[in-house]
C-alpha positions as CSV (number, residue, x, y, z in Angstrom):
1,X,186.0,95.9,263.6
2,X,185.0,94.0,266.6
3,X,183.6,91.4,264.8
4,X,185.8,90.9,262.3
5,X,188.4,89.9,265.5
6,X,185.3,87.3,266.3
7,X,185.6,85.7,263.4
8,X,189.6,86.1,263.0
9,X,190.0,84.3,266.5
10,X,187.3,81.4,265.5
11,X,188.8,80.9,262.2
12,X,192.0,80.5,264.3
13,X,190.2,78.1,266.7
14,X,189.0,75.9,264.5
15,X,192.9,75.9,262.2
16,X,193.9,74.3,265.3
17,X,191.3,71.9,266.2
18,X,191.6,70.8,262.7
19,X,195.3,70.5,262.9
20,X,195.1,68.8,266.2
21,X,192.5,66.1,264.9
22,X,193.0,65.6,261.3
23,X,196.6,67.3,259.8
24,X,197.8,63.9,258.9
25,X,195.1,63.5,255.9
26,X,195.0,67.2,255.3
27,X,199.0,66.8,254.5
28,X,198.1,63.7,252.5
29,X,195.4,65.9,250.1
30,X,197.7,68.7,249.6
31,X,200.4,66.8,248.7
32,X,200.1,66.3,245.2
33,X,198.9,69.9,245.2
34,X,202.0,71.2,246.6
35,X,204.5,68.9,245.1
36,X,203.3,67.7,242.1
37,X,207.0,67.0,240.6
38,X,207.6,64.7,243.5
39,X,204.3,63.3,243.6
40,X,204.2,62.2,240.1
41,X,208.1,60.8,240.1
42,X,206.7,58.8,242.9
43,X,209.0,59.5,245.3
């Protein structure tokens, strides 16, 4: 169990860092995934 907490908190750790450096062209790539309606209207 222990080290599946380990690799729960660093998984967490690096969500962050990744949020805190690069969320802006993460948002971008899943875009069209998450919208495609509004993506392919071009809104």
């Amino acid at each position: 169990m222990q080290i599946i907490k380990v690799y729960f908190l660093i998984l967490i750790f690096f969500l962050q860092a990744e949020d805190h450096i690069a969320s802006e062209p993460r948002i971008k790539k899943l875009e069209p995934v998450l919208l495609p309606g509004r993506h392919k209207s071009g809104i």
